[in-house]
mmCIF file of the N, C-alpha and C atoms, coordinates in Angstrom:
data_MODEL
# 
_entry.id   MODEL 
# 
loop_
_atom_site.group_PDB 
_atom_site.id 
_atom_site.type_symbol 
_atom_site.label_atom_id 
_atom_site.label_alt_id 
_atom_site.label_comp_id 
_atom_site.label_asym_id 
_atom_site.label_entity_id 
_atom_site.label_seq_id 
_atom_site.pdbx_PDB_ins_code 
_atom_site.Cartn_x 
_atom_site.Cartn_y 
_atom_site.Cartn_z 
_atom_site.occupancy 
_atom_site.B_iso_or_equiv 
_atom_site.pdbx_formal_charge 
_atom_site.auth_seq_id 
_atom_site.auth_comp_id 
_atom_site.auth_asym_id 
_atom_site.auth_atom_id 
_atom_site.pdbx_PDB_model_num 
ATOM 1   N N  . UNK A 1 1  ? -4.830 -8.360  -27.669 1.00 0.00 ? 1  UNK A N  1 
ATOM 2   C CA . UNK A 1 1  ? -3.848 -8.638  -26.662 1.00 0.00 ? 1  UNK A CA 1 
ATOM 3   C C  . UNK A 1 1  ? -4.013 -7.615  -25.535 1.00 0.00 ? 1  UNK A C  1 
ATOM 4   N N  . UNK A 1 2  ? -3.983 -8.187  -24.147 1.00 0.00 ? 2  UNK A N  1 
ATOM 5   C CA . UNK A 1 2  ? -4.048 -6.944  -23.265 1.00 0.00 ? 2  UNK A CA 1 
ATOM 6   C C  . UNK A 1 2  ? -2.873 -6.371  -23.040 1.00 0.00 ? 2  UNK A C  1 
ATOM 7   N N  . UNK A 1 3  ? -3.174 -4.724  -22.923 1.00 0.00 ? 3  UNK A N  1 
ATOM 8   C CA . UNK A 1 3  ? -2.076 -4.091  -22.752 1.00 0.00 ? 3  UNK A CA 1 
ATOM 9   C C  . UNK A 1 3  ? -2.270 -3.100  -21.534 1.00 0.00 ? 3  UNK A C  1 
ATOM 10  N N  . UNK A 1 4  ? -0.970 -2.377  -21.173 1.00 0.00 ? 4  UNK A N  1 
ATOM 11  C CA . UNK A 1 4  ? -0.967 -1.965  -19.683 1.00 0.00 ? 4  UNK A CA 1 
ATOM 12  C C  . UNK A 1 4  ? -0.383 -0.547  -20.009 1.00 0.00 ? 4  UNK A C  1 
ATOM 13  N N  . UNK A 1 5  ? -1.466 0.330   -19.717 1.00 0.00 ? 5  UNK A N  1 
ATOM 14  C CA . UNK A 1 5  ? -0.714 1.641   -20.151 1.00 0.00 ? 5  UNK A CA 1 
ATOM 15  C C  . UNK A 1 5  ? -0.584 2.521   -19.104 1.00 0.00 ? 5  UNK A C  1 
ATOM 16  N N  . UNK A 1 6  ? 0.385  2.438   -18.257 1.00 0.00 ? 6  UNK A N  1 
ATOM 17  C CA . UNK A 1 6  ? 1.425  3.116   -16.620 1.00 0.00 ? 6  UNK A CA 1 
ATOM 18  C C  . UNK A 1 6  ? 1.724  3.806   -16.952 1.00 0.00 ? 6  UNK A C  1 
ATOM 19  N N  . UNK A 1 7  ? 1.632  5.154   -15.948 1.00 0.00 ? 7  UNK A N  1 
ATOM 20  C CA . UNK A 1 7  ? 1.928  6.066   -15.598 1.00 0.00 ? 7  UNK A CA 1 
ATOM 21  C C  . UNK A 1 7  ? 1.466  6.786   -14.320 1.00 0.00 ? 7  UNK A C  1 
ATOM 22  N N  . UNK A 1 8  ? 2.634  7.540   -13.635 1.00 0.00 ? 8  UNK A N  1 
ATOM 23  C CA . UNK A 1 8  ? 2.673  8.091   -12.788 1.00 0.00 ? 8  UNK A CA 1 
ATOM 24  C C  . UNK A 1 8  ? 1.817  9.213   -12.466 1.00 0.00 ? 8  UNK A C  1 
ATOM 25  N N  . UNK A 1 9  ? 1.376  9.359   -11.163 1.00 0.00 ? 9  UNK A N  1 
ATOM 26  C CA . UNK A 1 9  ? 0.036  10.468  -11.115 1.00 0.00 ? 9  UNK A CA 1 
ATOM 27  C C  . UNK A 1 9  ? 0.618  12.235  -11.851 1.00 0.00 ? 9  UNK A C  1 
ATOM 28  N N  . UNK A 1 10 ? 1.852  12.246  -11.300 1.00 0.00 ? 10 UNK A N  1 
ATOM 29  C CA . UNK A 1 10 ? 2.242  13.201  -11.317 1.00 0.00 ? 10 UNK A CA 1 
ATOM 30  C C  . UNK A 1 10 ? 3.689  13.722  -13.123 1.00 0.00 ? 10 UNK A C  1 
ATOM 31  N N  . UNK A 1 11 ? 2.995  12.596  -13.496 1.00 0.00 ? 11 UNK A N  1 
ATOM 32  C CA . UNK A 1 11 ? 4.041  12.705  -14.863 1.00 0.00 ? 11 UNK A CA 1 
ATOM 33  C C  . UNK A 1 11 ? 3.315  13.857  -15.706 1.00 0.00 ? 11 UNK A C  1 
ATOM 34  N N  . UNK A 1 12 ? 5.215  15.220  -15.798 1.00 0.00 ? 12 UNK A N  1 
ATOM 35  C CA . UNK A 1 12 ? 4.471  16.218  -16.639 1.00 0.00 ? 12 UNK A CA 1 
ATOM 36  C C  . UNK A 1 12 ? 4.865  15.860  -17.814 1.00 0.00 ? 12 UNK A C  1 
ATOM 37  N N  . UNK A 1 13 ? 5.431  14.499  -18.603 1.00 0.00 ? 13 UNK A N  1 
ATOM 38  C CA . UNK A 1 13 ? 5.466  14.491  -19.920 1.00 0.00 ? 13 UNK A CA 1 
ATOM 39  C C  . UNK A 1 13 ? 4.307  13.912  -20.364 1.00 0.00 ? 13 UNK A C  1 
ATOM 40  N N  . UNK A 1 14 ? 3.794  13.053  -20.129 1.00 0.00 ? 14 UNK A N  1 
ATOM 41  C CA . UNK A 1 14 ? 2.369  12.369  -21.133 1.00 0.00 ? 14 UNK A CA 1 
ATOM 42  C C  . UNK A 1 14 ? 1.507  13.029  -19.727 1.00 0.00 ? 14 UNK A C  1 
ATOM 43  N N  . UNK A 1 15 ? 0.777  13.931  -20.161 1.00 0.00 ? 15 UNK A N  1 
ATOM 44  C CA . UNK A 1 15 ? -0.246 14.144  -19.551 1.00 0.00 ? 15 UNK A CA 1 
ATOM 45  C C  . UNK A 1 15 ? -2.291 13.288  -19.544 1.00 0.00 ? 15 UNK A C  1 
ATOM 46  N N  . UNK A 1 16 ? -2.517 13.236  -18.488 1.00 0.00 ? 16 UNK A N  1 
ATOM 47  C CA . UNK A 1 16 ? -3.573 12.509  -18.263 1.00 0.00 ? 16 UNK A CA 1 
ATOM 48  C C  . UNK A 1 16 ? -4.714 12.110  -19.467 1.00 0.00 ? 16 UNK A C  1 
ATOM 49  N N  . UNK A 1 17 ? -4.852 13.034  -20.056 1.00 0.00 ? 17 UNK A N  1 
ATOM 50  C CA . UNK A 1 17 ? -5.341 13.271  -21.716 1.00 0.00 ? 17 UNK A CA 1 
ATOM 51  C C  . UNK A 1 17 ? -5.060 12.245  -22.479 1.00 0.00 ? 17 UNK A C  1 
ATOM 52  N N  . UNK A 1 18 ? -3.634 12.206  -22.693 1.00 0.00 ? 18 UNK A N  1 
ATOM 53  C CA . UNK A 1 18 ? -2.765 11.463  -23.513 1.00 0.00 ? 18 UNK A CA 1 
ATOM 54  C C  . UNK A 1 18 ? -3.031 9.842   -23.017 1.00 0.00 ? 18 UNK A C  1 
ATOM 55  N N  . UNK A 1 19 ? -2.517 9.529   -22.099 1.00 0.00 ? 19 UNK A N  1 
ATOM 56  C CA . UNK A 1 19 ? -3.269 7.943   -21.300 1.00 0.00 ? 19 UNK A CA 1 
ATOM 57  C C  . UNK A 1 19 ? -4.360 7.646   -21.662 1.00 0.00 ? 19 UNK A C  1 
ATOM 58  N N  . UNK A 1 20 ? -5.545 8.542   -21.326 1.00 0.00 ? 20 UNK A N  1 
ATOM 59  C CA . UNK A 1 20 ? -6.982 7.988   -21.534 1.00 0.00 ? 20 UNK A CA 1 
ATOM 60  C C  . UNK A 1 20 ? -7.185 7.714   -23.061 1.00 0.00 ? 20 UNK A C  1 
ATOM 61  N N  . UNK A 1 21 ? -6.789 8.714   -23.957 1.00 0.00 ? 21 UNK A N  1 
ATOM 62  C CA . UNK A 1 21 ? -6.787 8.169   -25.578 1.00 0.00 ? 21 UNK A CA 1 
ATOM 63  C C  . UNK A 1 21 ? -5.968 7.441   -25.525 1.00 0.00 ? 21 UNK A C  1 
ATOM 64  N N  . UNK A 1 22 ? -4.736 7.048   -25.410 1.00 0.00 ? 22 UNK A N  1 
ATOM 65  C CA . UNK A 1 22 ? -4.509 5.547   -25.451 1.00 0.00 ? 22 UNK A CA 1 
ATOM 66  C C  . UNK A 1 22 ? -5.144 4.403   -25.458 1.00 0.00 ? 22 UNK A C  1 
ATOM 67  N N  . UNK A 1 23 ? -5.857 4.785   -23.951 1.00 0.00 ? 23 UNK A N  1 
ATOM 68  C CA . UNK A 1 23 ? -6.167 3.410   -23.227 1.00 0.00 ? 23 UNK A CA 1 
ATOM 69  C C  . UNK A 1 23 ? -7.801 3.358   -23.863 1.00 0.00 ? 23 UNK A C  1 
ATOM 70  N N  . UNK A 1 24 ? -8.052 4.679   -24.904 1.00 0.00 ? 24 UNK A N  1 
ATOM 71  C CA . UNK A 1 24 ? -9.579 4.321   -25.643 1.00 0.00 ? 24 UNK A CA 1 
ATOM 72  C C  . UNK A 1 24 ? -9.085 3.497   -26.834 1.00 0.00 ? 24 UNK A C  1 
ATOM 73  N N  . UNK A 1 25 ? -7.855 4.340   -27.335 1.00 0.00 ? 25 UNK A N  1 
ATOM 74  C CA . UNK A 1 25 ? -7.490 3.660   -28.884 1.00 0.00 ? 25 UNK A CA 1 
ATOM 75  C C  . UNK A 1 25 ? -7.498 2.260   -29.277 1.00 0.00 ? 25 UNK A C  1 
ATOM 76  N N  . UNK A 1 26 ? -6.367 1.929   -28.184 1.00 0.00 ? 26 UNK A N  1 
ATOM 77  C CA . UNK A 1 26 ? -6.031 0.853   -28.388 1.00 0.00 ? 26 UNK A CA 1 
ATOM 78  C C  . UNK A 1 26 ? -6.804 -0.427  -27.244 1.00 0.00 ? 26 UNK A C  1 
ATOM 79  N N  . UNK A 1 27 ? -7.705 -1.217  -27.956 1.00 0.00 ? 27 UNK A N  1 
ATOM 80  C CA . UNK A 1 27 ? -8.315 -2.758  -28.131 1.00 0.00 ? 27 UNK A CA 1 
ATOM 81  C C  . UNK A 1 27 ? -7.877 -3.376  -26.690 1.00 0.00 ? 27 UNK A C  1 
ATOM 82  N N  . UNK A 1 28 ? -8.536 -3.593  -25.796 1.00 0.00 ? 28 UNK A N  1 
ATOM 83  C CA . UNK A 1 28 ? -8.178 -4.560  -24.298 1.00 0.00 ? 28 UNK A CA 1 
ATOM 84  C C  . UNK A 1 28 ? -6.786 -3.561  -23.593 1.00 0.00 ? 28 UNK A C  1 
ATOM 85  N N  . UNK A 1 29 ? -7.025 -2.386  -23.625 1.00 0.00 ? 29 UNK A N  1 
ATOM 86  C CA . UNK A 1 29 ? -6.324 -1.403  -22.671 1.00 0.00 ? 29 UNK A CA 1 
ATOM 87  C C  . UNK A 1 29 ? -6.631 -1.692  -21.700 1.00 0.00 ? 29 UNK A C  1 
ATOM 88  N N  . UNK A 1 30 ? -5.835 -1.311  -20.620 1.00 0.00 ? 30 UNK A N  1 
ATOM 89  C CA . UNK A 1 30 ? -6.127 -0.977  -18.878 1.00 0.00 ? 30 UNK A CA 1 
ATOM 90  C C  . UNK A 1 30 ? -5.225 0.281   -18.890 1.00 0.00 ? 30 UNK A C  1 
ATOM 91  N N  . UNK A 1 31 ? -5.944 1.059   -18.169 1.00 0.00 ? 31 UNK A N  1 
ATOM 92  C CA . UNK A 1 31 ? -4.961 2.012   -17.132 1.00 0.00 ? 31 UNK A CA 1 
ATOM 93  C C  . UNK A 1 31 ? -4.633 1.698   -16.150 1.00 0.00 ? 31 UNK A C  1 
ATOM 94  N N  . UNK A 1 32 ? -3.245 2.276   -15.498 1.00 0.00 ? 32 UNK A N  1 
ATOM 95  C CA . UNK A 1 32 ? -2.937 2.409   -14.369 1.00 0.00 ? 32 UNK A CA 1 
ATOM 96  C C  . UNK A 1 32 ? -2.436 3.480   -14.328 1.00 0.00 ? 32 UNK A C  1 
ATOM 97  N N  . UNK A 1 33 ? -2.998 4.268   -13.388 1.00 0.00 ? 33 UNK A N  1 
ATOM 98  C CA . UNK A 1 33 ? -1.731 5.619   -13.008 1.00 0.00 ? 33 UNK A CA 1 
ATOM 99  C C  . UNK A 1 33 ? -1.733 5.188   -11.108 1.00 0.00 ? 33 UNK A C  1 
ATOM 100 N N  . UNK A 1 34 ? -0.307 5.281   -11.219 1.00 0.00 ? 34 UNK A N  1 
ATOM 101 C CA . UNK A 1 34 ? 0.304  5.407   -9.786  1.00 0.00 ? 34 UNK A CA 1 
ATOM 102 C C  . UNK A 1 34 ? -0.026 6.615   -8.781  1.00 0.00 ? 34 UNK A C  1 
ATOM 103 N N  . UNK A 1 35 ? -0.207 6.614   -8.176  1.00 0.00 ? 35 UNK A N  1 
ATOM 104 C CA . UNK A 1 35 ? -0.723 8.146   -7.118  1.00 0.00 ? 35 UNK A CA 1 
ATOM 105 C C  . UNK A 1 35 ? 0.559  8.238   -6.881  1.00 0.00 ? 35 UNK A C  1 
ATOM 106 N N  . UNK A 1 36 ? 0.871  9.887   -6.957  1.00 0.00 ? 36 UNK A N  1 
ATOM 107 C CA . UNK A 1 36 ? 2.303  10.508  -6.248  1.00 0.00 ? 36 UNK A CA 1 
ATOM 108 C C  . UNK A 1 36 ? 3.774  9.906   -6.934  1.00 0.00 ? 36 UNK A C  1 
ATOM 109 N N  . UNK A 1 37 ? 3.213  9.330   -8.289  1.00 0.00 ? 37 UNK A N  1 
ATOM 110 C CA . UNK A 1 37 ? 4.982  8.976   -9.248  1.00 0.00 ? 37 UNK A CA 1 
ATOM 111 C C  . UNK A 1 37 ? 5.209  10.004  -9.932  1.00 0.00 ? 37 UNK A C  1 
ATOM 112 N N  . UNK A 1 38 ? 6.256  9.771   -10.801 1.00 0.00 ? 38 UNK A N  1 
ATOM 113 C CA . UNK A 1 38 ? 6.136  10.892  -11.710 1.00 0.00 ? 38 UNK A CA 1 
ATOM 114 C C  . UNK A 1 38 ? 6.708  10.393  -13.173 1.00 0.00 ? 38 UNK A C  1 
ATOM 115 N N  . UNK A 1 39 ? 7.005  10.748  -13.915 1.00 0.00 ? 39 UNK A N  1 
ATOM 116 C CA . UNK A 1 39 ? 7.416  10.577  -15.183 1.00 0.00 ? 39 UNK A CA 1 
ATOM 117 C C  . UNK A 1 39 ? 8.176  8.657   -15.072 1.00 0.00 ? 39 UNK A C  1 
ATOM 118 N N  . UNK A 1 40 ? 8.867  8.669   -14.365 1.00 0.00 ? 40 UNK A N  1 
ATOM 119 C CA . UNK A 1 40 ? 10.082 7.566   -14.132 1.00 0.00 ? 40 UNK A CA 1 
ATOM 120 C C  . UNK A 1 40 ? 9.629  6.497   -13.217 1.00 0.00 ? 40 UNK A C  1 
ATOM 121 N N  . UNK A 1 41 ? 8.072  6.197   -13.362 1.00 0.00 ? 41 UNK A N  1 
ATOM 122 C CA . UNK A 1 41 ? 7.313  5.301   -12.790 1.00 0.00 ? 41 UNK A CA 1 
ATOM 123 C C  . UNK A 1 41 ? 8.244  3.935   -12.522 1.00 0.00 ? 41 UNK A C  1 
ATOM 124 N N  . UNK A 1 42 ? 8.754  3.455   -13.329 1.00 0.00 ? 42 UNK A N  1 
ATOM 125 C CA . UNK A 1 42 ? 8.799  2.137   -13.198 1.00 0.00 ? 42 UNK A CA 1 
ATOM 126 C C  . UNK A 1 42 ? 10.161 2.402   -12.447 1.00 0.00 ? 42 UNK A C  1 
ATOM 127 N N  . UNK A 1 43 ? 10.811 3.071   -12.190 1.00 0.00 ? 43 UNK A N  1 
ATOM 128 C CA . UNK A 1 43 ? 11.905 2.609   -10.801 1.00 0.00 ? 43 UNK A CA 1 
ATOM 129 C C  . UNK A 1 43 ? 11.864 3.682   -9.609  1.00 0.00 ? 43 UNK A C  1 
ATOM 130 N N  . UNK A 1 44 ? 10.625 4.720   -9.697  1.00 0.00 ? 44 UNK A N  1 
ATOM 131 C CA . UNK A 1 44 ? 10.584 5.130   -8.333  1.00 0.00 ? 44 UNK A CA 1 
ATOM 132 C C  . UNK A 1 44 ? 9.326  4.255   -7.913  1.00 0.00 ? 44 UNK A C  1 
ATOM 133 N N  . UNK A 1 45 ? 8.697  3.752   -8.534  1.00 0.00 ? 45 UNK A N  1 
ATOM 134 C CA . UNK A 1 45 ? 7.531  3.057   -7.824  1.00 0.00 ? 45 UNK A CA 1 
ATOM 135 C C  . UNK A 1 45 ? 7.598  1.159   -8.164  1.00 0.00 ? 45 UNK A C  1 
ATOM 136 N N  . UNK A 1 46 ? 8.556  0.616   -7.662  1.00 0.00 ? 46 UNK A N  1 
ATOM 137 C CA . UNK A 1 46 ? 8.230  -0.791  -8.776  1.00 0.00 ? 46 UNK A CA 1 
ATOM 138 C C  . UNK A 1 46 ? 7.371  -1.502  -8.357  1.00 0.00 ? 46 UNK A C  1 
ATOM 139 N N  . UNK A 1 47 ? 7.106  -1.525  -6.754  1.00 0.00 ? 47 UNK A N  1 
ATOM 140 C CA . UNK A 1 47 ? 6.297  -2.249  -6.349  1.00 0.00 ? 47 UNK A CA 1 
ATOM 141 C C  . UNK A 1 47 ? 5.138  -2.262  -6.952  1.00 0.00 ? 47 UNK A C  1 
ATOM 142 N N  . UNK A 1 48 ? 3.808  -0.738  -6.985  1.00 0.00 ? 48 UNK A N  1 
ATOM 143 C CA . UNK A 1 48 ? 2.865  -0.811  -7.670  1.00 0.00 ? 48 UNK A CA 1 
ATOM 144 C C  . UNK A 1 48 ? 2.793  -1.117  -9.115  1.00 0.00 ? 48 UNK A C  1 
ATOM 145 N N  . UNK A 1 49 ? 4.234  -0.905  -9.503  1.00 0.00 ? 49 UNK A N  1 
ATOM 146 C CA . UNK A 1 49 ? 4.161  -1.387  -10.899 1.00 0.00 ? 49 UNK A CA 1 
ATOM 147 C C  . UNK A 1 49 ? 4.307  -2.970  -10.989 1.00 0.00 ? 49 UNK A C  1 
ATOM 148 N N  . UNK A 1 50 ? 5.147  -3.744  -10.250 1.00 0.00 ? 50 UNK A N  1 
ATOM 149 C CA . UNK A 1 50 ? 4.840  -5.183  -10.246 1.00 0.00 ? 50 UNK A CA 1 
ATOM 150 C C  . UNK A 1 50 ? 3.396  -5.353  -9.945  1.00 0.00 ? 50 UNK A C  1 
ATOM 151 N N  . UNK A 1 51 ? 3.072  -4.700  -9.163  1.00 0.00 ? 51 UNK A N  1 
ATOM 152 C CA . UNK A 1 51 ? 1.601  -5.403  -8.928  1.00 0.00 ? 51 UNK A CA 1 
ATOM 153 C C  . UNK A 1 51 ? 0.885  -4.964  -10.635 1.00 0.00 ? 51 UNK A C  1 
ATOM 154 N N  . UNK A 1 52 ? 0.896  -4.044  -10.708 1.00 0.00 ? 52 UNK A N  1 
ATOM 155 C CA . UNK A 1 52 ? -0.349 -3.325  -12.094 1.00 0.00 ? 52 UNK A CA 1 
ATOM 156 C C  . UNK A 1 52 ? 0.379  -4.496  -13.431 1.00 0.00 ? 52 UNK A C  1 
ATOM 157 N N  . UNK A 1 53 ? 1.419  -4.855  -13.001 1.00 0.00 ? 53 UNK A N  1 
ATOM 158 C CA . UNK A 1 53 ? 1.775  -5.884  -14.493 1.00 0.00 ? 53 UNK A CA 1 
ATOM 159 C C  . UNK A 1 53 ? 1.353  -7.482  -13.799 1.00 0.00 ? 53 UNK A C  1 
ATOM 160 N N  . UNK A 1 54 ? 1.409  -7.784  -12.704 1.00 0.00 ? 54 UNK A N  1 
ATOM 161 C CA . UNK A 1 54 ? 1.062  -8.937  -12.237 1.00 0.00 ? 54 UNK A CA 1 
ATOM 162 C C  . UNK A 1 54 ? -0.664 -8.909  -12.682 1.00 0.00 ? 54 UNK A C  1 
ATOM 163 N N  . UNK A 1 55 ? -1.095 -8.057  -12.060 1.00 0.00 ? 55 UNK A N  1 
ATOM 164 C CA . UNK A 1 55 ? -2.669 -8.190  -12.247 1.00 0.00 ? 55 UNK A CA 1 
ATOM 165 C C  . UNK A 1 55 ? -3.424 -8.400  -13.814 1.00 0.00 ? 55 UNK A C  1 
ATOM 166 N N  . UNK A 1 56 ? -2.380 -7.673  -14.619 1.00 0.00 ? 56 UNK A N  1 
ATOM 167 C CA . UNK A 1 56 ? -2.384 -7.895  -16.521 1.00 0.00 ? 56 UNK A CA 1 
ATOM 168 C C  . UNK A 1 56 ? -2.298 -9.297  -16.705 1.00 0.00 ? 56 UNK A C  1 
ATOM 169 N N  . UNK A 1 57 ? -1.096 -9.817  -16.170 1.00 0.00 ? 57 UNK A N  1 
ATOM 170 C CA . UNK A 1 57 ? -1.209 -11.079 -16.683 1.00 0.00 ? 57 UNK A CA 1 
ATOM 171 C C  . UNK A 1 57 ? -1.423 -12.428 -15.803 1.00 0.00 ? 57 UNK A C  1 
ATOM 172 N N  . UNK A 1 58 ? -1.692 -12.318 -14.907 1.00 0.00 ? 58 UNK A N  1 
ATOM 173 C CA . UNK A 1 58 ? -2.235 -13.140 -13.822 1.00 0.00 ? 58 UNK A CA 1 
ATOM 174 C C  . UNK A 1 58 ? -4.087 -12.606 -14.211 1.00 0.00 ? 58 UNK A C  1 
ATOM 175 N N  . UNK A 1 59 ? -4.861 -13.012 -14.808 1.00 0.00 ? 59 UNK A N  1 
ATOM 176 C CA . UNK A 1 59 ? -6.394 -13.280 -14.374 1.00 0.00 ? 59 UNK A CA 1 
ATOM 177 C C  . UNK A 1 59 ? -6.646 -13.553 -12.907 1.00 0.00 ? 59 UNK A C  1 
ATOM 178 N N  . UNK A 1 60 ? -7.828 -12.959 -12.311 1.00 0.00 ? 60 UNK A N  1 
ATOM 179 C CA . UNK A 1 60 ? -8.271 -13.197 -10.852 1.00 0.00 ? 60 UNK A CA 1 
ATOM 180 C C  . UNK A 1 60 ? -8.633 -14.124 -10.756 1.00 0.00 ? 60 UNK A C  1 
ATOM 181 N N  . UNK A 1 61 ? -9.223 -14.958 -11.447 1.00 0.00 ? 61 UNK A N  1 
ATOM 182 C CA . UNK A 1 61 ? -9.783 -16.166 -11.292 1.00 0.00 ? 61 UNK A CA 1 
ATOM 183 C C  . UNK A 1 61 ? -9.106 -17.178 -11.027 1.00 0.00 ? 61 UNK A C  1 
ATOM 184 N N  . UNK A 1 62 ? -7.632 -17.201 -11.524 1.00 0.00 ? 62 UNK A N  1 
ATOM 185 C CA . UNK A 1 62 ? -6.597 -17.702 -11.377 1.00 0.00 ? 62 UNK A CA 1 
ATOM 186 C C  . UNK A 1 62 ? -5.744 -17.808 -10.301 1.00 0.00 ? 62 UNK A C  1 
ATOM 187 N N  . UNK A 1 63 ? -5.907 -17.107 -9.664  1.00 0.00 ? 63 UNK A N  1 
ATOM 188 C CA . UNK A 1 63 ? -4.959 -17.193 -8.153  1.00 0.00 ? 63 UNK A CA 1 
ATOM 189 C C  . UNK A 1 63 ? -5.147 -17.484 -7.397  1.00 0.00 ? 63 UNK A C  1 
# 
C-alpha cells in the first residue's frame, strides 16, 4: 500500500534520520518534507500537504 511519510523541514521532534528509515522500512514509501514547516506540518502548511497527499493518491497518469 502506498504510504506518505510528511514532515516539516524544520521539525525538531522526528529528525531527518528518523523519516529516511521509515521511508526505507516500510514497502511503497514516499517522502515528503516541506521546506521551512516545522513539527505541526499539517496545519501550518496544508496547502503543500494537500498537494503531497493528492499526488499519493491521484497517479500522474491519471489527471
Amino acid at each position: 500500500m502506498p504510504t506518505l511519510v510528511l514532515a516539516g523541514e524544520r521539525d525538531p521532534i522526528v529528525p531527518p534520520r528518523w523519516r529516511a528509515q521509515v521511508t526505507r522500512l516500510v514497502p511503497d514509501a514516499r517522502l515528503v518534507t516541506v521546506p521551512g514547516a516545522a513539527h505541526n506540518v499539517l496545519t501550518t502548511a496544508p496547502g503543500p500537504v494537500a498537494g503531497a497527499i493528492r499526488d499519493l493518491l491521484v497517479p500522474t497518469l491519471a489527471r
